[in-house]
VODOLO-451420 format. One record per atom (N, C-alpha, C): residue number from 1; z, y, x; residue in three letters. Coordinates in nm, 2 decimals. Atoms other than C-alpha are relative to their C-alpha. Example, Ala and Ser with C-alpha at 12.3 -4.5 7.8 and 13.67 -1.06 7.14 Angstrom:
VODOLO-451420
    n      c3      c2      c1  res
    1    0.00   -0.12    0.09  ALA
    1    0.78   -0.45    1.23  ALA
    1    0.00    0.12    0.09  ALA
    2    0.00   -0.11   -0.09  SER
    2    0.71   -0.11    1.37  SER
    2    0.08    0.11   -0.08  SER
//
This chain:
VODOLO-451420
    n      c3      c2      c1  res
    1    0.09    0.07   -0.08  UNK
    1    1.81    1.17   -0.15  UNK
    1   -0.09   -0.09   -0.09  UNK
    2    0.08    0.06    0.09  UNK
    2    1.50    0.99   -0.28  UNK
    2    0.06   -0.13   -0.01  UNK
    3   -0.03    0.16   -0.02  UNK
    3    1.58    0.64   -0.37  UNK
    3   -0.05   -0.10    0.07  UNK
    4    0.03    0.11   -0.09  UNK
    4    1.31    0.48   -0.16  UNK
    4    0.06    0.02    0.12  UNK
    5   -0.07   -0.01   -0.14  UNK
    5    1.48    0.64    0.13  UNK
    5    0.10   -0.02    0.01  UNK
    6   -0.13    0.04    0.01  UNK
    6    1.79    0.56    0.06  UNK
    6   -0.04   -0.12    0.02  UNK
    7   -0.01    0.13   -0.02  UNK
    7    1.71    0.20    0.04  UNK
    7   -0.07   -0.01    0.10  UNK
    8    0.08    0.01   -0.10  UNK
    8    1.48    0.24    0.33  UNK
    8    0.12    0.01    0.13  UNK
    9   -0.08   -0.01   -0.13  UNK
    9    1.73    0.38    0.54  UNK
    9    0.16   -0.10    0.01  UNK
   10   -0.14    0.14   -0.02  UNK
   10    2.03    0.09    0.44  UNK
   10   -0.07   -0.12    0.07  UNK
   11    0.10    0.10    0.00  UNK
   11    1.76   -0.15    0.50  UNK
   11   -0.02    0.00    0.17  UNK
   12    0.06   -0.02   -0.15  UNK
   12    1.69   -0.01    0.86  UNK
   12    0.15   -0.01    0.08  UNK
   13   -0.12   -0.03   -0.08  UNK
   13    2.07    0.09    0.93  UNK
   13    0.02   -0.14    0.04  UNK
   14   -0.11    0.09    0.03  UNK
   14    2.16   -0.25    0.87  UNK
   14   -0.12   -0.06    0.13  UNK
   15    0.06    0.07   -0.14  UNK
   15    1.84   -0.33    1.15  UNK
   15   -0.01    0.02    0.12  UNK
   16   -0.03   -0.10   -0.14  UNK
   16    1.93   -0.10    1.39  UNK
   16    0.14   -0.07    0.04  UNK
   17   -0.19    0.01   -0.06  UNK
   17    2.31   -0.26    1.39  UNK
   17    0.07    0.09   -0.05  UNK
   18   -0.05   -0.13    0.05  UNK
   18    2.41    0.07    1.26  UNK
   18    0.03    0.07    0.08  UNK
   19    0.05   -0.10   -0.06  UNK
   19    2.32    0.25    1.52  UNK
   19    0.01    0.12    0.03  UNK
   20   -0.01   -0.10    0.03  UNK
   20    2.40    0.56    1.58  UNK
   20   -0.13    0.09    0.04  UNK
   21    0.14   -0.04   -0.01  UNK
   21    2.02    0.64    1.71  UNK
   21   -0.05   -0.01   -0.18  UNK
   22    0.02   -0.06    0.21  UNK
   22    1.98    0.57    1.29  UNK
   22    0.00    0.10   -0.05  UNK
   23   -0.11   -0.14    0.09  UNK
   23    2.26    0.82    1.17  UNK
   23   -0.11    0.11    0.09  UNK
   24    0.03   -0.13   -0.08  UNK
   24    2.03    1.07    1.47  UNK
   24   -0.13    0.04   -0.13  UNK
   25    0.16    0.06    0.07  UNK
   25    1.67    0.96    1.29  UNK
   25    0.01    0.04   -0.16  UNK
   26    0.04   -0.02    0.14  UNK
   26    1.80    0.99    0.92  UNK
   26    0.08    0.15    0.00  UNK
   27   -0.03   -0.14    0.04  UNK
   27    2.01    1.32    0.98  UNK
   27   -0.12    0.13    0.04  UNK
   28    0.03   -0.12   -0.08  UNK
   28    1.79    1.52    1.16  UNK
   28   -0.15    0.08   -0.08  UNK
   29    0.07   -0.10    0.10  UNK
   29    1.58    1.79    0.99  UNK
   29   -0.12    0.01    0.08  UNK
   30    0.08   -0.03   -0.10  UNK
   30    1.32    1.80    1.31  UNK
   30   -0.15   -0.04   -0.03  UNK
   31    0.11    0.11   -0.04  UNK
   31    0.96    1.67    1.28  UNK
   31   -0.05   -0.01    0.09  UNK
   32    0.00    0.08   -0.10  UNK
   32    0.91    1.68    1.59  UNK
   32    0.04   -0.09    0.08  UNK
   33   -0.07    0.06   -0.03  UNK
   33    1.15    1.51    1.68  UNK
   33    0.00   -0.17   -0.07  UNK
   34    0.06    0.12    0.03  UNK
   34    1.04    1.20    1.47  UNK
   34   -0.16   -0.04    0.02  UNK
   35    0.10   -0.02   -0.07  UNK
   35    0.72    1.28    1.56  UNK
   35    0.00   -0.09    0.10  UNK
   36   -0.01    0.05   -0.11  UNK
   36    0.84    1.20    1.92  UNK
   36    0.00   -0.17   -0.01  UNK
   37   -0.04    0.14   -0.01  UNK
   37    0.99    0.86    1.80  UNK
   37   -0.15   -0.06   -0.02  UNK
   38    0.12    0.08   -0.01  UNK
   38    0.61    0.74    1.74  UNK
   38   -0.08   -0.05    0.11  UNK
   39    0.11    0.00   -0.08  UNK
   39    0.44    0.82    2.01  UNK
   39    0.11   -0.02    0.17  UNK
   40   -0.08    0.05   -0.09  UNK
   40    0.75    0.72    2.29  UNK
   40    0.05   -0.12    0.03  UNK
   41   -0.04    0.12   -0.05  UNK
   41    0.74    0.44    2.49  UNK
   41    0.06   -0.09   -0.11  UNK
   42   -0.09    0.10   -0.04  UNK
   42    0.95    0.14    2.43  UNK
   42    0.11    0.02   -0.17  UNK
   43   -0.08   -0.01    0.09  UNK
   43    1.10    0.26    2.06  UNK
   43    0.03   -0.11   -0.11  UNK
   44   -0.01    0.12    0.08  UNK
   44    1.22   -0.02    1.83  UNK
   44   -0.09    0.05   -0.12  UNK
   45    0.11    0.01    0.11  UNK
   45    1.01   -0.10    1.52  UNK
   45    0.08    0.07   -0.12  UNK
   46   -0.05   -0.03    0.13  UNK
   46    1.30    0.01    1.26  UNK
   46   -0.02    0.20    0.02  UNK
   47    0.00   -0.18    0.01  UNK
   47    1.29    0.37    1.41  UNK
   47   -0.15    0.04    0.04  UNK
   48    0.15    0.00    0.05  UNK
   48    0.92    0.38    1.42  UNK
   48    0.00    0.05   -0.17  UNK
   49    0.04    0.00    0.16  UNK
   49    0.90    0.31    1.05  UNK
   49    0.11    0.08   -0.06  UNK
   50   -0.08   -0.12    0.01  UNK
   50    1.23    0.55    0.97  UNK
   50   -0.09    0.11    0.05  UNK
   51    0.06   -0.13   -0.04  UNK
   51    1.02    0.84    1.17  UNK
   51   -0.12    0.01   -0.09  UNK
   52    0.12   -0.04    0.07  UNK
   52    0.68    0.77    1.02  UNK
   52    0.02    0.04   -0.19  UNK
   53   -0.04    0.02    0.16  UNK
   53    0.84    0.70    0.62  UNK
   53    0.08    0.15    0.00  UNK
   54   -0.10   -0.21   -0.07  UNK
   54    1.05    1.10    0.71  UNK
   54   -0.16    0.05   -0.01  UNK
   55    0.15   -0.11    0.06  UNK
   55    0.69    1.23    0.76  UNK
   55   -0.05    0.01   -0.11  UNK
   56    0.07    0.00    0.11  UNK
   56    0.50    1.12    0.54  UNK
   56    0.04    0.02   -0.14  UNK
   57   -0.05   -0.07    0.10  UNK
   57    0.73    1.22    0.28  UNK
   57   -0.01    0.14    0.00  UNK
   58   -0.01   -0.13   -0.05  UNK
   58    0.75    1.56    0.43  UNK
   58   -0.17    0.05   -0.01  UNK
   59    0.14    0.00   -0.07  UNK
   59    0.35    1.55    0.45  UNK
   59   -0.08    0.06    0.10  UNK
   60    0.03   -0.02   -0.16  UNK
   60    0.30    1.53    0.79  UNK
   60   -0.06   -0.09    0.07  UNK
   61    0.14    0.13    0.02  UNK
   61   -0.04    1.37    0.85  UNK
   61    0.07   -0.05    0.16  UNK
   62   -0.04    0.06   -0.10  UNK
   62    0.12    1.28    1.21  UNK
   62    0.04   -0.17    0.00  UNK
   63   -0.05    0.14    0.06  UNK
   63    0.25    0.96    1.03  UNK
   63   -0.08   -0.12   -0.05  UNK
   64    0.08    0.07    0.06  UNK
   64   -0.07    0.84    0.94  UNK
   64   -0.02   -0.12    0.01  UNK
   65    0.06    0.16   -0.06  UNK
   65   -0.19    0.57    1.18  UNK
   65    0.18   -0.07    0.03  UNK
   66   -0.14    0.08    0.01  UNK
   66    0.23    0.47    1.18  UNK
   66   -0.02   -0.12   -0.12  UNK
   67    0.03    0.05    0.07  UNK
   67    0.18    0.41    0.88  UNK
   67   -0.08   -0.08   -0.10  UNK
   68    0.10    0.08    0.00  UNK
   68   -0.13    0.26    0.81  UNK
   68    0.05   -0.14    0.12  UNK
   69   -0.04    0.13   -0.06  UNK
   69   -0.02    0.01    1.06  UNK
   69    0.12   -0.10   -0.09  UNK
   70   -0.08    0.04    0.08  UNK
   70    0.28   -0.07    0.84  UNK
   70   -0.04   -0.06   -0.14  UNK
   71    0.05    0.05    0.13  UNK
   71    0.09   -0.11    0.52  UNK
   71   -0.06   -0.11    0.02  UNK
   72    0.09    0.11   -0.03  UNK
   72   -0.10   -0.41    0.65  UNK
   72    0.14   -0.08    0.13  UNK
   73   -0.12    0.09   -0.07  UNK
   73    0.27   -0.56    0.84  UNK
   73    0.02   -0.12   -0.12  UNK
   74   -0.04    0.13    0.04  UNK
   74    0.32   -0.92    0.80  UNK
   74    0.14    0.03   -0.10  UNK
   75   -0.10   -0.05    0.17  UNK
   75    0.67   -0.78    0.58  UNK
   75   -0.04    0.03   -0.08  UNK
   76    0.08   -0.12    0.14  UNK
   76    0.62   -0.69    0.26  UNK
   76    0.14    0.14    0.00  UNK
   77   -0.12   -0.15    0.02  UNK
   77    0.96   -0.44    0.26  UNK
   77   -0.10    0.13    0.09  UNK
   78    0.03   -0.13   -0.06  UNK
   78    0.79   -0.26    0.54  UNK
   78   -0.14    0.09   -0.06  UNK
   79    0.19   -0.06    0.06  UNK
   79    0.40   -0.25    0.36  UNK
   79    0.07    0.08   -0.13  UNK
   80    0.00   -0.07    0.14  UNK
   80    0.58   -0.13    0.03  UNK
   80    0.03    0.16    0.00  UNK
   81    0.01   -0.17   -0.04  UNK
   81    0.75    0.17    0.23  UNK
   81   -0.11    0.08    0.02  UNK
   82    0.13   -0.10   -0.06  UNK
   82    0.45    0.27    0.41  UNK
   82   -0.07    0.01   -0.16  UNK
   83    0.06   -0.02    0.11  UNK
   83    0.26    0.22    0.05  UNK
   83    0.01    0.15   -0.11  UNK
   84   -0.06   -0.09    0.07  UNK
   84    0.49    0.46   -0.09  UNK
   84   -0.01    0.11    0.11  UNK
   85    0.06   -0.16   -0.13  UNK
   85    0.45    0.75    0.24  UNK
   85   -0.08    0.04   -0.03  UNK
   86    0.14   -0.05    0.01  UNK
   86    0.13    0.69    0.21  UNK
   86   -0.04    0.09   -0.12  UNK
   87    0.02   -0.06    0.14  UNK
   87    0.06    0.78   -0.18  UNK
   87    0.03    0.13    0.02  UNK
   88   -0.01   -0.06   -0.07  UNK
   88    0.24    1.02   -0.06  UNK
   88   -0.01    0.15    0.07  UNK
   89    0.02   -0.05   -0.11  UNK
   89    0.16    1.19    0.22  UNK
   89   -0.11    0.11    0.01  UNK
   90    0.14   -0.11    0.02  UNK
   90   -0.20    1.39    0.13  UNK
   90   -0.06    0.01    0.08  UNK
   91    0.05    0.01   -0.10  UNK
   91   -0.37    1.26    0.40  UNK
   91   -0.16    0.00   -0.07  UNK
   92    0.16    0.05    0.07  UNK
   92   -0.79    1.24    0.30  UNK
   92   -0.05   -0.14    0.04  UNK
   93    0.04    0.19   -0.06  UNK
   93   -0.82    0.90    0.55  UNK
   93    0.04   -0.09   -0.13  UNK
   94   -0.11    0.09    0.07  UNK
   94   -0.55    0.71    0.31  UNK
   94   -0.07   -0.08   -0.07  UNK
   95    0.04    0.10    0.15  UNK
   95   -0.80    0.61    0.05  UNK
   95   -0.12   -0.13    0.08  UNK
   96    0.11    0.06   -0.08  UNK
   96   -1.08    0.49    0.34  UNK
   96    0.10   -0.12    0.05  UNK
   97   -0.13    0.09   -0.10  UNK
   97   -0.74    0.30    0.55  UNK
   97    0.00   -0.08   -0.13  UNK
   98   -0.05    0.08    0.06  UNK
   98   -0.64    0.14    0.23  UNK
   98   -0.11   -0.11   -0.09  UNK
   99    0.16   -0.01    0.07  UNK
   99   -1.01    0.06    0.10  UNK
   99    0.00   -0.14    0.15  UNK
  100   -0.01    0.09   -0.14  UNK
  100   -1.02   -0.11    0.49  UNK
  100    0.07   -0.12    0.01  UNK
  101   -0.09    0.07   -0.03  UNK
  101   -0.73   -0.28    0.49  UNK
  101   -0.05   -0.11   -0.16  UNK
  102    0.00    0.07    0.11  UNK
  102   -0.77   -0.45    0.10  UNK
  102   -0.12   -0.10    0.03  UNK
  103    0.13    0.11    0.04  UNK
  103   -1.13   -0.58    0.16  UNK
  103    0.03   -0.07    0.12  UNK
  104    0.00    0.06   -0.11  UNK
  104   -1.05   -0.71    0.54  UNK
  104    0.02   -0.19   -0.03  UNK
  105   -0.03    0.12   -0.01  UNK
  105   -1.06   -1.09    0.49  UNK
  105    0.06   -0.10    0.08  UNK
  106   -0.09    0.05   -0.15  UNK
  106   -0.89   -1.20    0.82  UNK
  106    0.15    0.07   -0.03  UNK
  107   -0.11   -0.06    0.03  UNK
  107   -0.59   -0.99    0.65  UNK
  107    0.05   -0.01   -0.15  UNK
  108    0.00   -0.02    0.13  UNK
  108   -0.59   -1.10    0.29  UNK
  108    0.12   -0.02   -0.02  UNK
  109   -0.16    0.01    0.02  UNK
  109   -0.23   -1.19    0.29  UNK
  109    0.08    0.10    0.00  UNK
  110   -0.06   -0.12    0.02  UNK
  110   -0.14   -0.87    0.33  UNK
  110   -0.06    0.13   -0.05  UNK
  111    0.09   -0.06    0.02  UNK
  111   -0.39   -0.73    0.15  UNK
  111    0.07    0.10   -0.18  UNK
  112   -0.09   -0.07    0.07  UNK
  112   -0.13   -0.64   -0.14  UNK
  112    0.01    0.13   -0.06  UNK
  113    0.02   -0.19   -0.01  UNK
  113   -0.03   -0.28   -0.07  UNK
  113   -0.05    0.06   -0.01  UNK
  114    0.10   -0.06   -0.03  UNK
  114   -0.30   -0.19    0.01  UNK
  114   -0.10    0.01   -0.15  UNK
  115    0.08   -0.06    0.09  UNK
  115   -0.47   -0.25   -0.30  UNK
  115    0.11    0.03   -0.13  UNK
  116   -0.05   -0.06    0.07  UNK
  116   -0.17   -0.14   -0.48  UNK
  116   -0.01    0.15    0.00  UNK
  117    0.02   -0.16    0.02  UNK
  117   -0.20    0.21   -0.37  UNK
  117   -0.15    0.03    0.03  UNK
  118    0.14   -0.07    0.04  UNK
  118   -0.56    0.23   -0.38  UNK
  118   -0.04    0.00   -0.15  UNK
  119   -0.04   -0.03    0.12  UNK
  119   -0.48    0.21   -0.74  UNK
  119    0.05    0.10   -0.05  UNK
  120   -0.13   -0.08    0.01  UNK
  120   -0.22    0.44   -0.70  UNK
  120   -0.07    0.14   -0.02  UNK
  121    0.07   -0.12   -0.04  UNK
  121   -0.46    0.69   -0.52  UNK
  121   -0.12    0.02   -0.10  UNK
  122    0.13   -0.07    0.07  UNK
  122   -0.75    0.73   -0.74  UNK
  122   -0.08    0.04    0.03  UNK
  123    0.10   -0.03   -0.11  UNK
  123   -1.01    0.76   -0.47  UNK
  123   -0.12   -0.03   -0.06  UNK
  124    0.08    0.10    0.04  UNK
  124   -1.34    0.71   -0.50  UNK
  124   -0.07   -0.11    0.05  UNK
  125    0.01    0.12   -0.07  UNK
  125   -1.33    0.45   -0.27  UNK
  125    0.08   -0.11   -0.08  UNK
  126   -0.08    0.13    0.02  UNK
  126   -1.09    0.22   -0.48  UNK
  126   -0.04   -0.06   -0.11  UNK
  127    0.07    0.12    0.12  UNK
  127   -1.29    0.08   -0.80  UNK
  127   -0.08   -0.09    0.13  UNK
  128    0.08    0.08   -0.02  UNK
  128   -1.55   -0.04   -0.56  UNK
  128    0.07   -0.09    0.11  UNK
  129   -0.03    0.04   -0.09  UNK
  129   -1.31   -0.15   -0.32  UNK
  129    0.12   -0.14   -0.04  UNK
  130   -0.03    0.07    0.05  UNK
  130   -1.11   -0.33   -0.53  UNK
  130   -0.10   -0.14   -0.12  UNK
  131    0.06    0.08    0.07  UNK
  131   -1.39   -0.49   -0.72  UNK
  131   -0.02   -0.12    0.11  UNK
  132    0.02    0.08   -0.16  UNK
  132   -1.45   -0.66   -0.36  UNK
  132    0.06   -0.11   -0.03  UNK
  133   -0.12    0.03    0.00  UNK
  133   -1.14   -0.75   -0.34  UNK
  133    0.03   -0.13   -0.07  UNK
  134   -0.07    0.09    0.08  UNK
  134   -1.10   -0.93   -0.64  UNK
  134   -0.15   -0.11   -0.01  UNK
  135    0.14    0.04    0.00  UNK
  135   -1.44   -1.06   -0.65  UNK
  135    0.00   -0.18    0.09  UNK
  136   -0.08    0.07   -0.14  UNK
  136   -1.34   -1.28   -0.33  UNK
  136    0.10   -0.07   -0.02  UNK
  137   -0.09    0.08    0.04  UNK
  137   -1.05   -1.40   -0.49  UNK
  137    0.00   -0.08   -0.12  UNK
  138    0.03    0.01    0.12  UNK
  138   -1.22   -1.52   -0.83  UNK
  138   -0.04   -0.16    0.08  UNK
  139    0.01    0.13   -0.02  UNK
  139   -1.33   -1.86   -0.60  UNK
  139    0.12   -0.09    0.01  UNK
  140   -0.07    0.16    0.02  UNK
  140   -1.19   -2.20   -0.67  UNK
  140    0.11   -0.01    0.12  UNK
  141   -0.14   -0.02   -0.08  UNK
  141   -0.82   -2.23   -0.51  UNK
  141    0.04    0.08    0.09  UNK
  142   -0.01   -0.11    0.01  UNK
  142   -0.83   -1.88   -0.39  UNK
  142    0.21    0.00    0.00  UNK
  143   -0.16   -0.02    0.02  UNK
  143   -0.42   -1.88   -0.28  UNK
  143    0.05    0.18   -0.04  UNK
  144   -0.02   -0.16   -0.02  UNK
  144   -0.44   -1.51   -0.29  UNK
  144    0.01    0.05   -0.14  UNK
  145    0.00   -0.08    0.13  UNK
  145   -0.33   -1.48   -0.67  UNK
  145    0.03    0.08   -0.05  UNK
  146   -0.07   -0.13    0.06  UNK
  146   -0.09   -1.19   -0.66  UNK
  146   -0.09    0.15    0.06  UNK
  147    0.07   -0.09   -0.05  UNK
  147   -0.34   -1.01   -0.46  UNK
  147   -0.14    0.05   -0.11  UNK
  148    0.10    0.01    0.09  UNK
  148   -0.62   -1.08   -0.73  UNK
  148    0.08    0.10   -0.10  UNK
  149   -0.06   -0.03    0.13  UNK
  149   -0.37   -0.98   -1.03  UNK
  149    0.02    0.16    0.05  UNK
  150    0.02   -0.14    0.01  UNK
  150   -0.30   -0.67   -0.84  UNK
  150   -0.11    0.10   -0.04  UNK
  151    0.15   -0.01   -0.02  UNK
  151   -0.68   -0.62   -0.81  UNK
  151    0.00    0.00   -0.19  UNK
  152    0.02    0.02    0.18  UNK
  152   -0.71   -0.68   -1.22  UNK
  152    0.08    0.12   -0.06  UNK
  153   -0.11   -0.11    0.02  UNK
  153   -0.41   -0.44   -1.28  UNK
  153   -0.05    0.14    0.02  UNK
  154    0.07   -0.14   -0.04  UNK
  154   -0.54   -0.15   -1.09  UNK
  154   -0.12    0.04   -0.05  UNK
  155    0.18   -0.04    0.04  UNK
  155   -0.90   -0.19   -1.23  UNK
  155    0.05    0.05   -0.12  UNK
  156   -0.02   -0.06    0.18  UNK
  156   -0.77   -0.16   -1.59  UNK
  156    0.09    0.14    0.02  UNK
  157   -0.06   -0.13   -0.03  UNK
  157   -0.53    0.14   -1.46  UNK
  157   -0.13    0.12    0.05  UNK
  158    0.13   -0.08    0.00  UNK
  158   -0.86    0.31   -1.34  UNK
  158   -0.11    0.05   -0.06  UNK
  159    0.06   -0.01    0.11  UNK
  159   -1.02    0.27   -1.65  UNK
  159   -0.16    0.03    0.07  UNK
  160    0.11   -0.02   -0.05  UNK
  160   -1.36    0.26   -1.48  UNK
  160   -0.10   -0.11   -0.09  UNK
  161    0.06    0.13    0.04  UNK
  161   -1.68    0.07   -1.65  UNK
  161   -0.04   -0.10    0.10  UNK
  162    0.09    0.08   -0.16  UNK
  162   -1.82   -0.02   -1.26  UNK
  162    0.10   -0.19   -0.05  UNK
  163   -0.11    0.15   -0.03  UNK
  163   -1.47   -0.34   -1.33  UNK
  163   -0.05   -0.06   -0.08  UNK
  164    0.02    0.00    0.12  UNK
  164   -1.61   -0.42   -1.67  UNK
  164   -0.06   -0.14    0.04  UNK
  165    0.07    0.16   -0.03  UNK
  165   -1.82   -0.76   -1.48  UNK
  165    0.12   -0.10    0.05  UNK
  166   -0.11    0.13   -0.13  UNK
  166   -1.52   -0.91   -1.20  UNK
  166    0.05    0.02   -0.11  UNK
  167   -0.13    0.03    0.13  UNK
  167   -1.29   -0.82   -1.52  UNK
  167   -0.02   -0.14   -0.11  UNK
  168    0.04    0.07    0.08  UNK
  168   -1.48   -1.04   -1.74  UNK
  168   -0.01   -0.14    0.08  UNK
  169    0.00    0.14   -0.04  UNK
  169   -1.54   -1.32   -1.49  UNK
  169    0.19   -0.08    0.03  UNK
  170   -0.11    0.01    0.01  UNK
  170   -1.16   -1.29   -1.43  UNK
  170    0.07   -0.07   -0.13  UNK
  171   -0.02    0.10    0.09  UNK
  171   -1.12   -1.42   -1.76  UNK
  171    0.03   -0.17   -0.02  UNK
  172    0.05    0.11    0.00  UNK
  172   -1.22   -1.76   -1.66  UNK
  172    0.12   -0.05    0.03  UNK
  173   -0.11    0.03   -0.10  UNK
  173   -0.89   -1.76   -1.43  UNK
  173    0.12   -0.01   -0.07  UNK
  174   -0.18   -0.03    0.08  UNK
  174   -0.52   -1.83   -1.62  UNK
  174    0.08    0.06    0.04  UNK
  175   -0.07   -0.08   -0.04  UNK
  175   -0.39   -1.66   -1.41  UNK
  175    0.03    0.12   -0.02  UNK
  176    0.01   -0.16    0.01  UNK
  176   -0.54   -1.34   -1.44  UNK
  176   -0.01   -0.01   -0.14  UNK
  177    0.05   -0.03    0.14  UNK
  177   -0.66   -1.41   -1.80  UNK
  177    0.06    0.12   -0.10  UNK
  178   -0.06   -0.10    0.12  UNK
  178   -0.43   -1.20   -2.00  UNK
  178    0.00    0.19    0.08  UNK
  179    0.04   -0.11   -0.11  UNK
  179   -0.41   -0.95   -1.69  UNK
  179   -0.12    0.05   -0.04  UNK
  180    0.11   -0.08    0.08  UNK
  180   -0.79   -0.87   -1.79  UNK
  180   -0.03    0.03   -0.11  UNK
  181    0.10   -0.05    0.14  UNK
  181   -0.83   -0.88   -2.12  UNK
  181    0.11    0.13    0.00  UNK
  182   -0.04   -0.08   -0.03  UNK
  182   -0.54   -0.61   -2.07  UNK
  182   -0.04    0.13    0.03  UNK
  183    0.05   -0.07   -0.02  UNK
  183   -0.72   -0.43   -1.86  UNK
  183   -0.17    0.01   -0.02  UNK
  184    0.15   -0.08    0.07  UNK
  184   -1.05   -0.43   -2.00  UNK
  184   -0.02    0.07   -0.14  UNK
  185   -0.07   -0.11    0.18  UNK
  185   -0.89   -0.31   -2.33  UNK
  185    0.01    0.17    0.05  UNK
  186   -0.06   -0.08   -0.09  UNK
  186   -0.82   -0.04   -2.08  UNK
  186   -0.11    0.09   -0.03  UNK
  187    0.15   -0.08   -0.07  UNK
  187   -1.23    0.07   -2.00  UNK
  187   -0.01    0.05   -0.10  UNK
  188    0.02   -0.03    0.13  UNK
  188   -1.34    0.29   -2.31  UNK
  188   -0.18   -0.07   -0.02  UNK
  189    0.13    0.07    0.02  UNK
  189   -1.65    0.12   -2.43  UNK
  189   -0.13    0.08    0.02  UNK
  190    0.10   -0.07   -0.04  UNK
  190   -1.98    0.21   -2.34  UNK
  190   -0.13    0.07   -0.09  UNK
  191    0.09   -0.10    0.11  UNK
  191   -2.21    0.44   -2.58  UNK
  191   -0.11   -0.05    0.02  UNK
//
């Protein structure tokens, strides 16, 4: 068993009660049958995010918008599973959803995951979307510092020149400081 689902599913057992609707949800070989659990009434949230985190391992774009919802959840346990489905999953939305979700400003608190795996993904939506991102977070007491450093991290992992400006103004910040000069060691220099 993979290890995120292993810890996904102790994680859930233990939120279901231990459940025997769990033991149904993590034995069962069906996708439609998790499938079903999305789109039926009245289903609790743990077996939601067990059905959709089963697909999108399986890559079963059915899981998308589950999961897109999940990556932008007030938890971070549940944004890191969906983060990891998603990567994932082989969906073509994923990089646009995650691109959506990172720049959203009325969500920046959970803006995280999202620009963890737009990193992850390698889209060509995620230099510019992370340049945003961090861009936004480069103003004066800006609480959003782990969201910035992910933002710094992923640009230097992308090795793009587009980061080569927010990288350098990132400098300015102690936070990120070492974080950039890291990743601008990263960009190959420009001819």
């Amino acid at each position: 068993m993979d290890e995120e689902l292993r810890s996904l599913t102790e994680r859930l057992r233990a939120e279901s009660g231990g459940s025997a609707a769990c033991d149904r949800l993590v034995a069962t070989e069906d996708p439609d049958a998790l499938a079903g659990v999305l789109t039926e009434p009245g289903q609790p949230l743990w077996a939601r995010e067990l059905a959709a985190f089963r697909l999108g391992l399986a890559g079963d774009r059915r899981a998308f918008e589950s999961l897109v919802l999940f990556l932008n959840h007030r938890d971070p346990q549940r944004c890191a599973s969906a983060e990891y489905a998603l990567a994932r999953l082989g969906d073509p939305r994923t990089a646009r959803a995650a691109a959506a979700l990172a720049t959203n400003e009325l969500r920046v608190a959970y803006a995280l995951h999202p620009v963890r795996l737009l990193a992850g993904l390698r889209a060509p939506e995620s230099v510019p979307a992370l340049i945003t991102t961090l861009e936004r977070r480069l103003r004066p007491h800006d609480p959003y510092r782990r969201v910035a450093l992910a933002c710094v991290e992923g640009l230097g992992s992308l090795e793009d020149a587009r980061a080569r400006p927010v990288l350098n103004e990132a400098l300015a910040h102690p936070a990120l400081a070492e974080a950039a000069v890291r990743a601008l060691a990263r960009i190959p220099k420009q001819r």
